[in-house]
N, C-alpha and C positions, 0 to 999 in steps of 0.2 A: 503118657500117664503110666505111672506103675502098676502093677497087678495087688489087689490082696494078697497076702502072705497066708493067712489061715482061713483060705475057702479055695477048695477046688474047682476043678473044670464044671461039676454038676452043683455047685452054690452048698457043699457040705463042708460043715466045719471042722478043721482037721488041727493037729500039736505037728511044728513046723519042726523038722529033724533038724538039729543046730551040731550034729555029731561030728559034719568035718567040719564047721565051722571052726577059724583059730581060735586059740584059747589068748586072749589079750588082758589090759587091766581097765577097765568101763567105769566109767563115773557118768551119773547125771544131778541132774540138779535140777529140782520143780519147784515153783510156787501158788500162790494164793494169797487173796486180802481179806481180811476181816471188817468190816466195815460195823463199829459203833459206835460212842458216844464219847468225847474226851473224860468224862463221869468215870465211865466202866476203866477206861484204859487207867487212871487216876487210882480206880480201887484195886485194880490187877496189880500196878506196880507199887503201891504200899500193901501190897496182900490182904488187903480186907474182901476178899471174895469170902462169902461163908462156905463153901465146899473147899475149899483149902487151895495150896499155891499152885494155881491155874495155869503158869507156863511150864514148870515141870510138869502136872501131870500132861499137859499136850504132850512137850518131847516126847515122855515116854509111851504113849500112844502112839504118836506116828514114827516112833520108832519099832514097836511093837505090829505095826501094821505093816512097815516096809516088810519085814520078816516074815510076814503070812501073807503077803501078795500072792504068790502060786497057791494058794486056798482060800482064795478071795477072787479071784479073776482068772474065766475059765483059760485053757490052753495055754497060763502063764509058766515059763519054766521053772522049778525050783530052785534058788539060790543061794550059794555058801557068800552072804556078804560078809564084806570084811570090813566095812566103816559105813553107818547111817549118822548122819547129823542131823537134828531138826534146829531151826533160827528163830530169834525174834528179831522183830522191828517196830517198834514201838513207840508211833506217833500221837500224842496228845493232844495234838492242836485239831490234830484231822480227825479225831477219833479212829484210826486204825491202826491194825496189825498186820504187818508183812510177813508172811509165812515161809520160809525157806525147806526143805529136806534136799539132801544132799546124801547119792546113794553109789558105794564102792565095792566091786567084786574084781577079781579075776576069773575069766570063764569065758564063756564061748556062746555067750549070748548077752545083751545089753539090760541095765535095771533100770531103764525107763517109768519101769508101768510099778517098781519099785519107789522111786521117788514121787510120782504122782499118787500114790496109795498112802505112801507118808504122810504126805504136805493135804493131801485129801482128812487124813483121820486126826491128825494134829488140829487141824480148822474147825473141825466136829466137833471136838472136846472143847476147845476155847468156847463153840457157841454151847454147848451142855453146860456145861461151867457157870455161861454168867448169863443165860438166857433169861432169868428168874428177875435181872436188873434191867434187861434189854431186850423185852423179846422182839424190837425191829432189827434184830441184827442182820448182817446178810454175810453171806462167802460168795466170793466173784471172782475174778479173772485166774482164775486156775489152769497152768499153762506149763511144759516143759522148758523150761530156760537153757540147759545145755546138754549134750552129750559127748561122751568122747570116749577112744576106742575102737576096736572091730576095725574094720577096711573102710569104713564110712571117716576116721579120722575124728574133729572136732565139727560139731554142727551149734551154731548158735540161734536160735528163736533169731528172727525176723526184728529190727528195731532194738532189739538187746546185745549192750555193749560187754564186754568180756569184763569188767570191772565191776557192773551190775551182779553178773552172774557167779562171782568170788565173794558176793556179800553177805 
């Protein structure tokens, strides 16, 4: 089994020196579900939300969030990203939302906890947004889909096909 990364020999929590770390180009890519009501998703995509158009303000939430991850999550490294994506997925029938962030730097440490910050605060806003029509809504399966980069190479989530993780 691997060791933690940011706890030392005496269980104190330490910022992981990534200095000789290579400098490569890292992409991850997170999601999440939104679970409501074919109703809600119906008023989302004719924009009758009354707080106004509900999937841009997500994007820009969790895009706004990947970017302050290292001021959000302690020991995270600062990062100069150079592409945040946030997705939708927009099932009616099932009443849900498929949450995508998808997060790109060069550098010398991975934006993992980047795209999970996104895909995290983009899900938030959606239920802020339309909680007022649905307050059973939920967020669930919130999960790293891919990463790639660093010496680790491509790593893909467990059951998750490489066609999934491009969507």
């Amino acid at each position: 089994m691997q060791q933690l990364t940011h706890v030392d020999q005496s269980g104190q929590a330490f910022m992981v020196d990534v200095s000789q770390k290579a400098v490569t180009t890292r992409q991850a890519t997170a999601t999440a579900l939104l679970q409501t009501t074919s109703q809600v998703i119906q008023l989302i995509e004719l924009q009758l939300v009354k707080k106004g158009d509900v999937l841009s303000t997500a994007r820009l939430a969790g895009i706004m969030a990947a970017k302050q991850t290292s001021q959000l999550i302690p020991l995270c490294h600062p990062l100069p990203l150079s592409q945040v994506q946030v997705h939708f997925q927009l099932d009616q029938a099932k009443g849900q939302i498929r949450i995508q962030c998808c997060c790109k730097v060069t550098a010398n440490t991975g934006v993992e906890m980047e795209a999970m910050t996104g895909v995290c605060v983009a899900a938030l806003t959606l239920y802020d947004m339309v909680k007022a029509v649905d307050p059973a809504l939920q967020i669930s399966a919130v999960q790293l889909l891919e990463k790639q980069g660093g010496k680790s190479g491509l790593w893909l989530a467990p059951n998750v096909q490489k066609e999934t993780a491009d969507a």
